[in-house]
C-alpha positions in Angstrom: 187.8 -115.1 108.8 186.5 -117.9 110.9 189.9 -119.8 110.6 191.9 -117.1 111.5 189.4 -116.0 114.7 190.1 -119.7 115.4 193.6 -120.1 115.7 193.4 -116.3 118.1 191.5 -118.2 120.4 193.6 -121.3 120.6 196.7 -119.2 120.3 195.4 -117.5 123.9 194.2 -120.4 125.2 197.7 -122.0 125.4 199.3 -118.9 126.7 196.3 -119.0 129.3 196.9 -122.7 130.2 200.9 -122.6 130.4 200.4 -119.2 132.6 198.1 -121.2 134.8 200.4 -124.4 134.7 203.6 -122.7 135.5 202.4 -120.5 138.3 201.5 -123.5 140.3 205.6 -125.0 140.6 206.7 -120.8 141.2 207.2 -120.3 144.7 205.0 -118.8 147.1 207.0 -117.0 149.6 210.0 -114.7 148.7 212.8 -112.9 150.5 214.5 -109.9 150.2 217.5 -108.8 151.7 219.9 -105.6 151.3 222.6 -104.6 154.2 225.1 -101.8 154.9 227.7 -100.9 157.5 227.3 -97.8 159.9 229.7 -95.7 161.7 227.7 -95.8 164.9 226.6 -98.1 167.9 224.2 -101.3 167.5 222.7 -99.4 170.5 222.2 -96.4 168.0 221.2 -98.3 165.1 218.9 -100.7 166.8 217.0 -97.9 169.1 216.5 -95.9 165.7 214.8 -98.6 164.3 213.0 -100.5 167.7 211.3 -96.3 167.3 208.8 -96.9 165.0 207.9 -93.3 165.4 211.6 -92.3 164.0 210.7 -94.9 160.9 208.8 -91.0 159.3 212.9 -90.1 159.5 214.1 -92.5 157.0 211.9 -95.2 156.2 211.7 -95.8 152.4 208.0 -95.6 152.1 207.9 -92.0 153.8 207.7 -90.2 150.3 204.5 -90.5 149.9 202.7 -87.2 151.3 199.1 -89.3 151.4 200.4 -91.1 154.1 199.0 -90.8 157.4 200.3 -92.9 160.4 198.9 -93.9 163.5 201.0 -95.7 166.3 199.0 -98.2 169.1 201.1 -99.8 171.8 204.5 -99.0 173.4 206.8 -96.6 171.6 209.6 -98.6 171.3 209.8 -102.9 171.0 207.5 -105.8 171.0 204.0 -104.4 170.9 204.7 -101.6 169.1 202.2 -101.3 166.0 202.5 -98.6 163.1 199.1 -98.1 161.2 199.0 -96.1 158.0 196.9 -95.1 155.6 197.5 -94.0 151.7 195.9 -93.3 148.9 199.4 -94.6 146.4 200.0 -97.5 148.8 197.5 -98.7 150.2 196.9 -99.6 154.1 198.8 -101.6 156.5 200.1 -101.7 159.4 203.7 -103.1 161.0 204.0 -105.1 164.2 207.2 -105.3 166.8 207.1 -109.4 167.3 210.3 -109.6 168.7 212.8 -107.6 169.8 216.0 -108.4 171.3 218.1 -105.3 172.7 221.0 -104.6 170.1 221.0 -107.7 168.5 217.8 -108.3 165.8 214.3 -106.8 165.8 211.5 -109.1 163.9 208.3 -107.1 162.5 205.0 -108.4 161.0 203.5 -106.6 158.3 199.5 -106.8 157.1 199.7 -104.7 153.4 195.5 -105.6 153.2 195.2 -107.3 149.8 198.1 -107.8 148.4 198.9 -110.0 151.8 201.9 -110.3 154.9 205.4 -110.1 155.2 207.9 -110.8 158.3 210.3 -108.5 158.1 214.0 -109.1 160.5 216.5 -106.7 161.3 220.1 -107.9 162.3 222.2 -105.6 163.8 226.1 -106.4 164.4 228.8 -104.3 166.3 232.0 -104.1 165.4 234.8 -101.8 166.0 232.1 -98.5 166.3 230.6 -99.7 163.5 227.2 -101.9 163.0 226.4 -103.7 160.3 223.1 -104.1 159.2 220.9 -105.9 157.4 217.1 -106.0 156.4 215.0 -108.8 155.6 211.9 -108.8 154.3 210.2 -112.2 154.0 206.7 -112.1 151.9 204.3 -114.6 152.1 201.8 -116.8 150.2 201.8 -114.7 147.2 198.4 -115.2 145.9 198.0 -117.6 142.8 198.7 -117.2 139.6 199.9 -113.3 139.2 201.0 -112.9 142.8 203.4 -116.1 142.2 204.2 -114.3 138.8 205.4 -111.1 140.8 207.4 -112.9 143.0 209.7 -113.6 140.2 210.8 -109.4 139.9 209.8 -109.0 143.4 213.1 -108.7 144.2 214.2 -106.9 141.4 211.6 -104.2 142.6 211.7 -104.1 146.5 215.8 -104.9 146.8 216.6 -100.9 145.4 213.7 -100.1 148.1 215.1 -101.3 151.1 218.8 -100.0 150.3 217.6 -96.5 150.1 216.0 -97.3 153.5 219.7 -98.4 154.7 220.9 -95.0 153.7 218.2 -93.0 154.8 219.0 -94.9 158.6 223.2 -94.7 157.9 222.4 -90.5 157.9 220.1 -90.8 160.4 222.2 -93.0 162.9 225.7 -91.4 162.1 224.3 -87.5 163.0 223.3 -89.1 166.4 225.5 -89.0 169.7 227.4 -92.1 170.3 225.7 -93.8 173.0 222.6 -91.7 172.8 219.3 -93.1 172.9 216.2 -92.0 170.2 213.6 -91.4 171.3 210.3 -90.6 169.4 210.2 -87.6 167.9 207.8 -85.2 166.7 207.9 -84.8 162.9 
């Protein structure tokens, strides 16, 4: 019996030590990336998403009924925050850094615990079409399981942010050409 409780214990205490080993050379930031084409303007695409109001539209993350957003700053570009509240994911908020008319908008994001992200949007015109694509950059993943997570991380978020792209292709292809969002009430 002794033996066997024994070897258990050494048996977990190498799985321990090449968890903790490993997850010191994994990296610590990760990106994500998904993209799509839209039959509308880079003016449509980009104001759609410089809203962050019109984000309740088509965001991904707007499926969950516990959320509850709050909006500080401008309505549209840099300075505009988005502040939410959940009870299945959490609280955060999202940040307009940068924002560069038709061209790319650049976001921070604070997820509490779990940590920050940058996120970039690139938006390019062509032939009244725009293609798009989303970044999202996430940063110092916490040691060891954070590191761990970064390894599916795309895996998980990548299927996220596409559905985002065709909840904004609907979106921005219903609109007007030329016409220019504007916050609306949900």
């Amino acid at each position: 019996m002794k033996a066997s409780l024994r070897l258990t214990l050494i048996i977990i205490a190498v799985i321990s030590f090449f968890f903790l080993v490993i997850a010191v050379f994994l990296p610590g930031d990760i990106t994500v990336e998904a993209s799509t084409e839209i039959t509308a303007s880079p003016e449509v695409v980009f104001n759609e998403v410089n809203v962050l109001k019109n984000w309740e539209y088509w965001s991904p993350f707007e499926d969950d009924s516990t959320m509850i957003n709050n909006y500080e700053g401008p309505d549209s570009g840099v300075g505009a925050k988005r502040i939410w509240t959940s009870k299945h994911m959490g609280s955060g908020n999202m940040i307009i850094t940068r924002s560069i008319p038709y061209r790319f908008i650049d976001t921070k994001l604070i997820f509490g615990a779990p940590g920050t992200a940058e996120g970039r949007w690139t938006f390019t015109g062509k032939q009244g079409k725009t293609q798009v694509r989303w970044q999202l950059h996430i940063l110092k993943l916490r040691y060891p399981f954070g590191k761990w997570l970064g390894l599916i991380m795309n895996k998980m978020m990548k299927p996220v942010l596409k559905k985002g792209l065709r909840n904004l292709k609907i979106t921005a292809e219903k609109q007007k050409v030329g016409s220019t969002p504007s916050p609306r009430t949900p």
